[in-house]
C-alpha positions, -999 to +999 in steps of 0.1 A: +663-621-095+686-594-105+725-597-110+731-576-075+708-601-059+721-635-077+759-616-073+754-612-035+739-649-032+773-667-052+792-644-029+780-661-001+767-626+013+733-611+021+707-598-005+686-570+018+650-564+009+661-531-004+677-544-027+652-567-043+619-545-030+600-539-064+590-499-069+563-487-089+575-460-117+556-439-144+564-438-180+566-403-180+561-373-151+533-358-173+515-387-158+515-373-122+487-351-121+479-353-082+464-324-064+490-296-058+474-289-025+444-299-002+437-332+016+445-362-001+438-401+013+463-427+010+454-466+009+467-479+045+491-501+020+507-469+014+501-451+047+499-473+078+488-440+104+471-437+133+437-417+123+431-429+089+454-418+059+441-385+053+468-360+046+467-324+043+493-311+012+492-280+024+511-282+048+546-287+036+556-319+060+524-336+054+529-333+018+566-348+023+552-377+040+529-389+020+550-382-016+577-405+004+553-428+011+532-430-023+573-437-040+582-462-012+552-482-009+526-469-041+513-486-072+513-464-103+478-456-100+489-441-066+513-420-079+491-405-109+467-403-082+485-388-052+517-373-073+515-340-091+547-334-111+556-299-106+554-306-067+569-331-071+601-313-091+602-288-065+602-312-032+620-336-046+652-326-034+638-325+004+625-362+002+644-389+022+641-421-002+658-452-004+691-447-026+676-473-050+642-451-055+662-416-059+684-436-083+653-455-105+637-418-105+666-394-114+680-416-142+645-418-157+636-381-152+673-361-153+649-331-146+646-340-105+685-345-106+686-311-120+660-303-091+682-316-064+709-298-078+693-264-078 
């Protein structure tokens, strides 16, 4: 357990699964050589949808959804998989992610923070 969560715990208040939820990370974004474009399929552990989870990157909310969903709920072999770090640079600043994941990413890879800023 982490200091937040132990902190929150002696304080008597709550510790939210958001708090505690593990996230997968790569080492480095070279890593993340996903396909820029075309039709991807994400692991129902990743993508619980209705149809299977094929997604097509090309088009642009597609590709939002499932690069929020391989950083929420993905294992690092599903972001090397899925992932591909130059799309990633450039969307990152339209993804809605948990302030925790944002956090874990941009102080690991100042680059998207730069992104976000841009």
């Amino acid at each position: 357990m982490d200091n937040q969560s132990s902190a929150a715990i002696e304080d008597g208040g709550r510790v939210f699964f958001r708090d505690v939820k593990p996230y997968a990370i790569v080492d480095r974004l070279d890593q993340l050589r996903g396909p820029a474009g075309g039709t991807v399929e994400l692991s129902h552990s990743v993508l619980w949808a209705p149809g299977g989870g094929l997604v097509d990157l090309d088009r642009p909310g597609a590709l939002r959804m499932a690069y929020r969903a391989v950083l929420n709920e993905g294992t690092v072999e599903d972001l090397v998989r899925v992932l591909n770090r130059d799309v990633l640079i450039a969307v990152w600043p339209e993804l809605l992610l948990p302030l925790r994941v944002m956090s874990m990413w941009e102080s690991r890879f100042p680059e998207l923070r730069s992104s976000a800023a841009a």
